[in-house]
N, CA, C and O atoms as a Tripos MOL2 file, in Angstrom:
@<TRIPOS>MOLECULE
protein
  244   243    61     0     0
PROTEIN
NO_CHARGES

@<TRIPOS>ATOM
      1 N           0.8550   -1.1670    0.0000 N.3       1 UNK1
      2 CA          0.0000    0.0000    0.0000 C.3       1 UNK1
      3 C           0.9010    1.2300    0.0000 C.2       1 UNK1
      4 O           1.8650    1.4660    0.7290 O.2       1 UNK1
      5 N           0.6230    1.6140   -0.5150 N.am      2 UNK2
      6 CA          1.7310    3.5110   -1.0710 C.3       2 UNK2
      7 C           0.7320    4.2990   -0.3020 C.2       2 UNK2
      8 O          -0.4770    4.1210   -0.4470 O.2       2 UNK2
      9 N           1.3420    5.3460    0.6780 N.am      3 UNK3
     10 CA          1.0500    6.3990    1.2120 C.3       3 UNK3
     11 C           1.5730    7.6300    0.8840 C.2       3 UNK3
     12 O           2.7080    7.7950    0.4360 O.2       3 UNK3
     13 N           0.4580    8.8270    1.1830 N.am      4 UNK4
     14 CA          0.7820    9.7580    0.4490 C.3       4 UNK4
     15 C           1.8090   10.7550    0.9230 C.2       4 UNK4
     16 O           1.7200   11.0410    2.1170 O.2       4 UNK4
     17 N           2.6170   11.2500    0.3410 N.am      5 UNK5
     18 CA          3.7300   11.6820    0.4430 C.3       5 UNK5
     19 C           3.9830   13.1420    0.2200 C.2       5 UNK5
     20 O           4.3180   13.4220   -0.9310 O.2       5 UNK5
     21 N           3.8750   14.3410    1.2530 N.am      6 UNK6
     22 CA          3.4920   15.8450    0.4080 C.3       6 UNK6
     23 C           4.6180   16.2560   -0.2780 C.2       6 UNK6
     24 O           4.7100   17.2830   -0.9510 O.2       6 UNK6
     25 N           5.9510   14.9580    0.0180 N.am      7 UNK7
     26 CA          6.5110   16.4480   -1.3720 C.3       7 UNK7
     27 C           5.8390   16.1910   -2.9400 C.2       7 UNK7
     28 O           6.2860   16.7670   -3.9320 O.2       7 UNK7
     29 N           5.1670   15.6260   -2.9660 N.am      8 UNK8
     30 CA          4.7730   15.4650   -4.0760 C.3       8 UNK8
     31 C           3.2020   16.2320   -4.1450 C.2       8 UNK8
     32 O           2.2870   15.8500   -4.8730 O.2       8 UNK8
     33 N           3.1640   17.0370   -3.4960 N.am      9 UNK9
     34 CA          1.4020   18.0640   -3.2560 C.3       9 UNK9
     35 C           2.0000   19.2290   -4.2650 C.2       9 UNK9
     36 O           1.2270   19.6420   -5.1290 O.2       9 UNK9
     37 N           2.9380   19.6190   -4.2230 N.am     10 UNK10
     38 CA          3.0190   20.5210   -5.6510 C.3      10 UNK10
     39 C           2.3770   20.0880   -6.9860 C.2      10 UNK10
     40 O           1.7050   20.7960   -7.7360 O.2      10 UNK10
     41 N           2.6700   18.9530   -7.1190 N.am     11 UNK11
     42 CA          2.6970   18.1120   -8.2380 C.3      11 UNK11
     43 C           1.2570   17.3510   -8.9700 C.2      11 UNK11
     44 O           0.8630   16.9920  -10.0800 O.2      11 UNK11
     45 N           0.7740   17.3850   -7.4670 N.am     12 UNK12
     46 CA         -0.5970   16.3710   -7.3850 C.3      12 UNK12
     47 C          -1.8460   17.8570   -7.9710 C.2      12 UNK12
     48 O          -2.8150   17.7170   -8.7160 O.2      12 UNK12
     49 N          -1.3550   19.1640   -7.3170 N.am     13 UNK13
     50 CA         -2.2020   20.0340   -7.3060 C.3      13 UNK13
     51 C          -1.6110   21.2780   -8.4750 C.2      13 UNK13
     52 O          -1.9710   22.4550   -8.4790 O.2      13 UNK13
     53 N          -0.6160   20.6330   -9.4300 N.am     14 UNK14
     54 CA          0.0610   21.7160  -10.6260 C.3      14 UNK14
     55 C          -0.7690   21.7190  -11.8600 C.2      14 UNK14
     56 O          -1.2350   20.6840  -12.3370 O.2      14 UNK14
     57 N          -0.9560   22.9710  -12.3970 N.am     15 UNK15
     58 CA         -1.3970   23.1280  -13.7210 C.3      15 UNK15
     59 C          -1.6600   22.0200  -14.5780 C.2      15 UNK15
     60 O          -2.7700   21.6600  -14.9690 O.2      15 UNK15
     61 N          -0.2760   21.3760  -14.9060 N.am     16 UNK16
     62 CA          0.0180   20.7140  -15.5090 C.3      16 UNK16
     63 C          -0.9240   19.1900  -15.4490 C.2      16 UNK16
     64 O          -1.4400   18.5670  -16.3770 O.2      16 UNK16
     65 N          -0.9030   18.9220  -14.0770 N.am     17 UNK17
     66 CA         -1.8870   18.1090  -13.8750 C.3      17 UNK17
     67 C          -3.3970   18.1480  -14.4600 C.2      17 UNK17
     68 O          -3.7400   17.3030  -15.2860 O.2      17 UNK17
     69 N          -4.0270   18.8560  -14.1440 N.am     18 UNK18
     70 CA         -4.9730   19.7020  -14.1620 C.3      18 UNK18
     71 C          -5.7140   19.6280  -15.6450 C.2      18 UNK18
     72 O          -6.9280   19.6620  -15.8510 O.2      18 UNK18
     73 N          -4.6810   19.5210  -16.5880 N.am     19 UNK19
     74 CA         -4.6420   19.8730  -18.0930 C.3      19 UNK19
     75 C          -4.6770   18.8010  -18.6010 C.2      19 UNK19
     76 O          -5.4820   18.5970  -19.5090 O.2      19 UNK19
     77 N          -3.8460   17.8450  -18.1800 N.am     20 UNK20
     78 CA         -4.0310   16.4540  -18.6440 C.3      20 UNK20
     79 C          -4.7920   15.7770  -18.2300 C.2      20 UNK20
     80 O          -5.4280   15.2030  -19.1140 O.2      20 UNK20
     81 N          -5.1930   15.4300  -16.8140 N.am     21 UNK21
     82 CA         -6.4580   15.1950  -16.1840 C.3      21 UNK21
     83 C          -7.2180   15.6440  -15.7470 C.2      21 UNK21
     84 O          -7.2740   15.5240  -14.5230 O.2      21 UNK21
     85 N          -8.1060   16.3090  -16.3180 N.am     22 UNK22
     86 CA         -9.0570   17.5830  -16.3720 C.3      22 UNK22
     87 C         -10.1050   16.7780  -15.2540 C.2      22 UNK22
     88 O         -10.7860   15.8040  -15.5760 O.2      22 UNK22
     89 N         -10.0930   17.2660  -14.1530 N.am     23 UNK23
     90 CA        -11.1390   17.0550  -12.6800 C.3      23 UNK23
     91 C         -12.3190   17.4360  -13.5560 C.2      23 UNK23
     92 O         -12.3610   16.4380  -14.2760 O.2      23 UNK23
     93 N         -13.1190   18.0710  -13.8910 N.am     24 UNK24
     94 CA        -14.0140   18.5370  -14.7460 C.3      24 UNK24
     95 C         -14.5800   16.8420  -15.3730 C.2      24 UNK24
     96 O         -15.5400   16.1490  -15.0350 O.2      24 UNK24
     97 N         -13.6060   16.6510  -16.2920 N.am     25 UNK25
     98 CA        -13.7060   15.9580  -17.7930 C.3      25 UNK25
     99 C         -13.8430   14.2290  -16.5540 C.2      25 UNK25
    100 O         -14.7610   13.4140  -16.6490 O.2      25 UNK25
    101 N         -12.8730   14.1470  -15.7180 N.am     26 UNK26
    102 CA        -12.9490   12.9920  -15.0760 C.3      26 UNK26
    103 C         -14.6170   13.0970  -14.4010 C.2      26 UNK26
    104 O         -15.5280   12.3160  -14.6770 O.2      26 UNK26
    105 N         -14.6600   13.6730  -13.9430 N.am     27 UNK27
    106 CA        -16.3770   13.4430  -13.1760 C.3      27 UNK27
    107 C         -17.6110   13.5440  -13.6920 C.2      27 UNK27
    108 O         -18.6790   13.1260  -13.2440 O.2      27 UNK27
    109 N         -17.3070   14.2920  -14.9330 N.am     28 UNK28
    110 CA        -18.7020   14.0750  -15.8090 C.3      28 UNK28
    111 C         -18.3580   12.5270  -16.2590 C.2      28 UNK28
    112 O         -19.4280   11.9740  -16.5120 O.2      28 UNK28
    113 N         -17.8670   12.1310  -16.3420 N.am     29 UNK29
    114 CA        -18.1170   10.2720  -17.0620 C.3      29 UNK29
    115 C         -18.6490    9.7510  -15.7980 C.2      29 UNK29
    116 O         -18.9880    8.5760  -15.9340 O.2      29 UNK29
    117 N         -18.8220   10.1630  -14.7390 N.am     30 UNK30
    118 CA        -19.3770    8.8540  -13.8590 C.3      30 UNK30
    119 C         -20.9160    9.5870  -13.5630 C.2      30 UNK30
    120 O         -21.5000    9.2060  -12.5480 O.2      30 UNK30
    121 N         -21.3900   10.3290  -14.1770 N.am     31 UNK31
    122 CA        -22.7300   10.8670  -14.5970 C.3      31 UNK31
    123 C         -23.4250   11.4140  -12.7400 C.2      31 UNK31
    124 O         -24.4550   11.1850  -12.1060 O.2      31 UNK31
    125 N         -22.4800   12.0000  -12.5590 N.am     32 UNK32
    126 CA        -23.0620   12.1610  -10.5510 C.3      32 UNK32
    127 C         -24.5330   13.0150  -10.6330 C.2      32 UNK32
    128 O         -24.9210   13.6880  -11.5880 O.2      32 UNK32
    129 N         -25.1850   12.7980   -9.4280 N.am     33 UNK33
    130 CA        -26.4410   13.6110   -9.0960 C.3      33 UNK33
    131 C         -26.3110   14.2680   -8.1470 C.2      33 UNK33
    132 O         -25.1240   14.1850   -7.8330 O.2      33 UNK33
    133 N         -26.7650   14.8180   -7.5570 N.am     34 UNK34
    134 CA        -26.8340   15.8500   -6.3100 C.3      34 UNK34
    135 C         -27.2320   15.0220   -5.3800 C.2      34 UNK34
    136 O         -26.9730   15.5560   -4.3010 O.2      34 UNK34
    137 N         -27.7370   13.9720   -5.2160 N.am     35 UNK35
    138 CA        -27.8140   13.1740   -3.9510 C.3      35 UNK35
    139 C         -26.8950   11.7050   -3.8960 C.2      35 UNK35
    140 O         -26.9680   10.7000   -3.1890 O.2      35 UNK35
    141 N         -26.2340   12.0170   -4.7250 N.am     36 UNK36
    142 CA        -25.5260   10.5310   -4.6730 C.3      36 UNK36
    143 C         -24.3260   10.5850   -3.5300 C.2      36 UNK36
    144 O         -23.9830   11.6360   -2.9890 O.2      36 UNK36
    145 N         -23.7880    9.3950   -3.2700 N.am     37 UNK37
    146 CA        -22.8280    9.5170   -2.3330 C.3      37 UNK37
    147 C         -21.3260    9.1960   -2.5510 C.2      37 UNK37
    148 O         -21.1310    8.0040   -2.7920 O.2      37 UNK37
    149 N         -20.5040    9.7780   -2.5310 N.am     38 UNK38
    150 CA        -18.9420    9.3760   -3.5050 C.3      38 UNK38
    151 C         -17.8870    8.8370   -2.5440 C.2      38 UNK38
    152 O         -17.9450    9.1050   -1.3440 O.2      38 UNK38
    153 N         -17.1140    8.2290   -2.9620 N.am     39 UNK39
    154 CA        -15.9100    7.5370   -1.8730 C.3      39 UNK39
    155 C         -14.6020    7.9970   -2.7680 C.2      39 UNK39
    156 O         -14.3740    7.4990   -3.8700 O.2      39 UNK39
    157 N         -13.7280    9.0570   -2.1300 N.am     40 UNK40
    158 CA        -12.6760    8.8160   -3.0650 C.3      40 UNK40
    159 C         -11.6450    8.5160   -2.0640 C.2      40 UNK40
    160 O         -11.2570    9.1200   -1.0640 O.2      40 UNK40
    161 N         -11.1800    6.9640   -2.8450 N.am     41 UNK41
    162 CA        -10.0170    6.4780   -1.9130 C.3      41 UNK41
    163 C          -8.7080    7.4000   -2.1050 C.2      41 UNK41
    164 O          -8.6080    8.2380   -3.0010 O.2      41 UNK41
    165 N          -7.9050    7.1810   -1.3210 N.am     42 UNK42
    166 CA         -6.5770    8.0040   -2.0530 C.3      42 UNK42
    167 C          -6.4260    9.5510   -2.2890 C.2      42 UNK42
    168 O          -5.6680   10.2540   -2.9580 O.2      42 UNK42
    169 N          -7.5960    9.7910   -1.3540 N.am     43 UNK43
    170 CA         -7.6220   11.6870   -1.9750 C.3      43 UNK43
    171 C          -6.2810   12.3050   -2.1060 C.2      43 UNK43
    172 O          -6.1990   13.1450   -3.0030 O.2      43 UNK43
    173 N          -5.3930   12.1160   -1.5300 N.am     44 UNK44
    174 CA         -4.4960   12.8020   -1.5880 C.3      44 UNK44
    175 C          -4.6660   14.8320   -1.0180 C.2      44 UNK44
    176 O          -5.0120   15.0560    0.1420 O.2      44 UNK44
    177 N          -4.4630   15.6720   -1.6940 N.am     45 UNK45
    178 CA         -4.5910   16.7900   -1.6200 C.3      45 UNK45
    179 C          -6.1970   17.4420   -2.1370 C.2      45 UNK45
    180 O          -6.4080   18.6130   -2.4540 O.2      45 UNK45
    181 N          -7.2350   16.2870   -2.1100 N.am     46 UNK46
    182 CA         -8.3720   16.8670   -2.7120 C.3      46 UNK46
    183 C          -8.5060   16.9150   -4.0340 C.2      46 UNK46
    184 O          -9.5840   17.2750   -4.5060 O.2      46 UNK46
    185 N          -7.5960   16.6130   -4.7370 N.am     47 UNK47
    186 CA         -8.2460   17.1050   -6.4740 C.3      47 UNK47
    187 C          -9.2320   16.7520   -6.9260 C.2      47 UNK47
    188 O          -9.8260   17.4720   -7.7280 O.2      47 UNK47
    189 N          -9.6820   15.6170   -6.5800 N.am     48 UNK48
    190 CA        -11.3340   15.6980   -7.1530 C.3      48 UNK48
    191 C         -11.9220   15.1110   -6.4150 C.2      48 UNK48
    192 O         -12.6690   14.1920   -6.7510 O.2      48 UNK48
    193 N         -11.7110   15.5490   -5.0210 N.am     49 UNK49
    194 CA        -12.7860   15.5530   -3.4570 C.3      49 UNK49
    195 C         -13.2950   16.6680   -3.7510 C.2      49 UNK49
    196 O         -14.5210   16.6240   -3.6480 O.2      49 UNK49
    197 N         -12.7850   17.9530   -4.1700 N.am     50 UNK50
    198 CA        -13.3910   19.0720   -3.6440 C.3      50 UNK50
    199 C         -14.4220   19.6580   -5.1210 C.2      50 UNK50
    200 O         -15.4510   20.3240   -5.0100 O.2      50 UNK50
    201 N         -13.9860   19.3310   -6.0430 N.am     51 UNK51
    202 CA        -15.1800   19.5770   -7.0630 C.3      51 UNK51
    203 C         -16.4430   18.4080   -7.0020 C.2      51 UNK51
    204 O         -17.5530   18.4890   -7.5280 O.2      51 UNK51
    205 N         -15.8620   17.2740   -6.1550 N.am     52 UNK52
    206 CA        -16.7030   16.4180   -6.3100 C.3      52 UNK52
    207 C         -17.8290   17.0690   -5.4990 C.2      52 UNK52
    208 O         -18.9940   17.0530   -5.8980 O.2      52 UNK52
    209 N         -17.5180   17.5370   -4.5620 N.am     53 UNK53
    210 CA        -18.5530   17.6130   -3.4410 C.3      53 UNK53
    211 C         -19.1330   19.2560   -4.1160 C.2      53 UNK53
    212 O         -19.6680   19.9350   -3.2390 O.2      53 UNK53
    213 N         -19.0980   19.7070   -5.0570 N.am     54 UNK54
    214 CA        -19.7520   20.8040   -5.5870 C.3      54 UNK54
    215 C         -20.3770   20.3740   -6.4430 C.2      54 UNK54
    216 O         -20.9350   21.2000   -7.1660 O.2      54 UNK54
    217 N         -20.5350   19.1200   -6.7000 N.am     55 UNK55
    218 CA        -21.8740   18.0050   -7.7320 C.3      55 UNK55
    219 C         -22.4740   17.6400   -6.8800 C.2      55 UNK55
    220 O         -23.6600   17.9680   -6.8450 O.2      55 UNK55
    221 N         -21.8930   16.7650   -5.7710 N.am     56 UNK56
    222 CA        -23.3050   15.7490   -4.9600 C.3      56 UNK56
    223 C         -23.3250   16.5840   -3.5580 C.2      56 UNK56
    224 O         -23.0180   16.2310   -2.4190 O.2      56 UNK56
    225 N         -23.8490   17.9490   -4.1230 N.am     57 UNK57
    226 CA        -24.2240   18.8650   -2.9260 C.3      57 UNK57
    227 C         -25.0670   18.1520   -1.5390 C.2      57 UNK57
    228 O         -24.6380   18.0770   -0.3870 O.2      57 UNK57
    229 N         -26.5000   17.6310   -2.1120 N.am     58 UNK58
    230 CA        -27.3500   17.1800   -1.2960 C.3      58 UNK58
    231 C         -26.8370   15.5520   -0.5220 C.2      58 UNK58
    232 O         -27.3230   15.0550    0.4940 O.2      58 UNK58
    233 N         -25.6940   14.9720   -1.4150 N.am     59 UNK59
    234 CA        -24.9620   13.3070   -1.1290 C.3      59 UNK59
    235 C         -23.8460   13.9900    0.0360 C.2      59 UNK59
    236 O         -23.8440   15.1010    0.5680 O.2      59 UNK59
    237 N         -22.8880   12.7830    0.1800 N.am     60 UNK60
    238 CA        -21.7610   13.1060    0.6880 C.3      60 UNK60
    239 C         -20.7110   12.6400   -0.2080 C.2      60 UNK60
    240 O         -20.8090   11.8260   -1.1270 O.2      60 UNK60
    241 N         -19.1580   13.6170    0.4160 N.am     61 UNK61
    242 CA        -18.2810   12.5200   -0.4280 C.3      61 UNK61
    243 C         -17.3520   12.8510    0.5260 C.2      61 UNK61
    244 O         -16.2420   12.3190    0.5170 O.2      61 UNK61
@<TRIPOS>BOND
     1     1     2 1
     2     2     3 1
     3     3     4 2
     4     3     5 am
     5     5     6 1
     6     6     7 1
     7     7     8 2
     8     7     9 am
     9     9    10 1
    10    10    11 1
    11    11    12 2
    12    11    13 am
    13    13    14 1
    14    14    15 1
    15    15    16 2
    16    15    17 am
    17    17    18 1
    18    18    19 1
    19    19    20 2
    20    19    21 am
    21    21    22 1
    22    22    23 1
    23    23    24 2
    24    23    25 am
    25    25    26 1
    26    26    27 1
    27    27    28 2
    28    27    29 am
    29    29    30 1
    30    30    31 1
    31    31    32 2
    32    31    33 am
    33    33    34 1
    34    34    35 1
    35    35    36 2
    36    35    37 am
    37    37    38 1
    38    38    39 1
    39    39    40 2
    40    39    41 am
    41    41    42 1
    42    42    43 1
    43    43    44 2
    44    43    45 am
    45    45    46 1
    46    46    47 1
    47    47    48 2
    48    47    49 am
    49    49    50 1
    50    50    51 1
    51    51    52 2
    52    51    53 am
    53    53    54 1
    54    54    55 1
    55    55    56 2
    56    55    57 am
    57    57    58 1
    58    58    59 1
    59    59    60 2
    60    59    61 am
    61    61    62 1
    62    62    63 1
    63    63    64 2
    64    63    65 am
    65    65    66 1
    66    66    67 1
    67    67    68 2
    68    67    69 am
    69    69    70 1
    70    70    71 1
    71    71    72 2
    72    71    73 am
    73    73    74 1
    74    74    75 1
    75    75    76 2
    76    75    77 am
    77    77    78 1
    78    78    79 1
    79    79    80 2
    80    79    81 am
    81    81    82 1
    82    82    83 1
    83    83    84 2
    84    83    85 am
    85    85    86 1
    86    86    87 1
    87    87    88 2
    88    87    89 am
    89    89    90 1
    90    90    91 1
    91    91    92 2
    92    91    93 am
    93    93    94 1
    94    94    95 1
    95    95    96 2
    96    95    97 am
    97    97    98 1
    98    98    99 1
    99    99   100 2
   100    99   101 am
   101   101   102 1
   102   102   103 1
   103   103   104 2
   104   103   105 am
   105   105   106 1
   106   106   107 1
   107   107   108 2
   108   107   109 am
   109   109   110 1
   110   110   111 1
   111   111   112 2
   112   111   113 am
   113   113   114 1
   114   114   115 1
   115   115   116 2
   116   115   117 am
   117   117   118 1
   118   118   119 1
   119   119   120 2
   120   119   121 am
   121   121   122 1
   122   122   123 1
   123   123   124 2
   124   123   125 am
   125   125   126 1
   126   126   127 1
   127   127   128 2
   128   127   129 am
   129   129   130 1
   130   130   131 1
   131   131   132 2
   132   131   133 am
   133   133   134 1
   134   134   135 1
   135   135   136 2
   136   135   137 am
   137   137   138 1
   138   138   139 1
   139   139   140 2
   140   139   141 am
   141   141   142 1
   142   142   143 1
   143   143   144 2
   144   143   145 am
   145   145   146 1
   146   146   147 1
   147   147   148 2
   148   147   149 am
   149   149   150 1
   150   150   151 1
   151   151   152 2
   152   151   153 am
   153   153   154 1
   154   154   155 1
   155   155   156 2
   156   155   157 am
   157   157   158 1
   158   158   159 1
   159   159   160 2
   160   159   161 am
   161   161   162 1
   162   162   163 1
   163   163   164 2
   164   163   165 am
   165   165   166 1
   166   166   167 1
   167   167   168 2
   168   167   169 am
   169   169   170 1
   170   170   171 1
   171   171   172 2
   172   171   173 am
   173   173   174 1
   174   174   175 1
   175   175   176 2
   176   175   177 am
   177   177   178 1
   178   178   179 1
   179   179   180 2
   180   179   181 am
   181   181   182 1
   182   182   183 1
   183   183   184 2
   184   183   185 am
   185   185   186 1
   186   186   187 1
   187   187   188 2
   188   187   189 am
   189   189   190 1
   190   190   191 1
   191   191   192 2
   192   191   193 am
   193   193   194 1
   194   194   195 1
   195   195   196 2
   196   195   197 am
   197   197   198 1
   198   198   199 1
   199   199   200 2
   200   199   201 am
   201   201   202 1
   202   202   203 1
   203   203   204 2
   204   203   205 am
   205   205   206 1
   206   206   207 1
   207   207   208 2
   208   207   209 am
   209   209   210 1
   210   210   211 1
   211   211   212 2
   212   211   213 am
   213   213   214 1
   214   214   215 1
   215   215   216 2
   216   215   217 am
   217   217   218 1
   218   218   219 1
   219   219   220 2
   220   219   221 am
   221   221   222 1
   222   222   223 1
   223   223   224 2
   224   223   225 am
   225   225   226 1
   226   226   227 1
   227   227   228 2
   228   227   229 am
   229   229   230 1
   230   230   231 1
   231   231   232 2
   232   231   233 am
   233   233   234 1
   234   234   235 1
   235   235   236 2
   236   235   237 am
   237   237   238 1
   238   238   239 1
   239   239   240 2
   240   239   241 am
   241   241   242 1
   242   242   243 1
   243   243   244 2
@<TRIPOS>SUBSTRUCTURE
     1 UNK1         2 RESIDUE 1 A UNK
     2 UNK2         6 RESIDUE 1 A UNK
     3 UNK3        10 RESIDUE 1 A UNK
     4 UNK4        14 RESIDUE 1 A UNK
     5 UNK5        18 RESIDUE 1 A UNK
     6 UNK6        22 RESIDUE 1 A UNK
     7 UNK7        26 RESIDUE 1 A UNK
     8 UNK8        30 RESIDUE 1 A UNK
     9 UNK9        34 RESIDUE 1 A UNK
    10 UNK10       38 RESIDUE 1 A UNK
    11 UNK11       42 RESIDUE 1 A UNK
    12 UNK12       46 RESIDUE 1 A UNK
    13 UNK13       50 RESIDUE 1 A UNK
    14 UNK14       54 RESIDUE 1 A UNK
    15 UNK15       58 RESIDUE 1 A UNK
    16 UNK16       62 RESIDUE 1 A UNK
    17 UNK17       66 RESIDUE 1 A UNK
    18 UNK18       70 RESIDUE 1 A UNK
    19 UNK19       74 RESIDUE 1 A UNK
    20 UNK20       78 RESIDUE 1 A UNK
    21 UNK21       82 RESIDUE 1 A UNK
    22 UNK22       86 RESIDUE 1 A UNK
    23 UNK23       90 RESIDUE 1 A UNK
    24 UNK24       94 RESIDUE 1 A UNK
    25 UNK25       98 RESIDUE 1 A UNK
    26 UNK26      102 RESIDUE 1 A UNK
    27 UNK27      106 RESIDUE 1 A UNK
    28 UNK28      110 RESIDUE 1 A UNK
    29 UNK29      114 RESIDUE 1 A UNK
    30 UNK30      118 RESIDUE 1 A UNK
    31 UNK31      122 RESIDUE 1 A UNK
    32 UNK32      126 RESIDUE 1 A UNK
    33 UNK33      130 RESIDUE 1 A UNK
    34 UNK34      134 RESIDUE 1 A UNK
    35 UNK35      138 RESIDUE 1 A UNK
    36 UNK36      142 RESIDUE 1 A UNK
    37 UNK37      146 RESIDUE 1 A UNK
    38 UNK38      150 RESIDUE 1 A UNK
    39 UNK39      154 RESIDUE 1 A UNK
    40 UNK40      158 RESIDUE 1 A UNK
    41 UNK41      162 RESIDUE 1 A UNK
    42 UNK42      166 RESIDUE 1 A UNK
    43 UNK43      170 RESIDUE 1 A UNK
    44 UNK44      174 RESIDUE 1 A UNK
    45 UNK45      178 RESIDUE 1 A UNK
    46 UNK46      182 RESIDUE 1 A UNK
    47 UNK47      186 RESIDUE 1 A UNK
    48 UNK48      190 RESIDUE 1 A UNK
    49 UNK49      194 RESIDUE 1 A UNK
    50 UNK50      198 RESIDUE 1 A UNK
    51 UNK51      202 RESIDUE 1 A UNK
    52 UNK52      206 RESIDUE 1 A UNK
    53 UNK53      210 RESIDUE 1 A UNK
    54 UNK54      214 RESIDUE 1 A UNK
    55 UNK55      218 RESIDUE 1 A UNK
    56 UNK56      222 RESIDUE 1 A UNK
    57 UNK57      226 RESIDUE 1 A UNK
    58 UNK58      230 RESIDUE 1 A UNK
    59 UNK59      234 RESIDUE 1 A UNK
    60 UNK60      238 RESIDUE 1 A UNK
    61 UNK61      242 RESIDUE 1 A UNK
């Protein structure tokens, strides 16, 4: 099991990231609702905890 490691939170949370794995583009394919409930293992620094939870307002994640 790999644990998360912050020198690498620059990296996890850089532009660059961002561009290639568009948080956006990743969460519209799993078609979310406002009451659904999300598990993200591995959050790391939030990258797509925190947009997630601006879709399943009324769910949890």
């Amino acid at each position: 099991m790999s644990k998360y490691d912050p020198k690498h939170a620059a990296f996890l949370d850089s532009k660059e990231r961002k561009y290639r794995l568009s948080p956006e583009k990743v969460i519209s394919l799993a078609e979310l609702e406002k009451k659904d409930f999300v598990l993200d293992l591995g959050a790391g620094t939030g990258f797509l905890t925190f947009p997630l939870s601006q879709i399943v307002e009324k769910g949890k994640v």
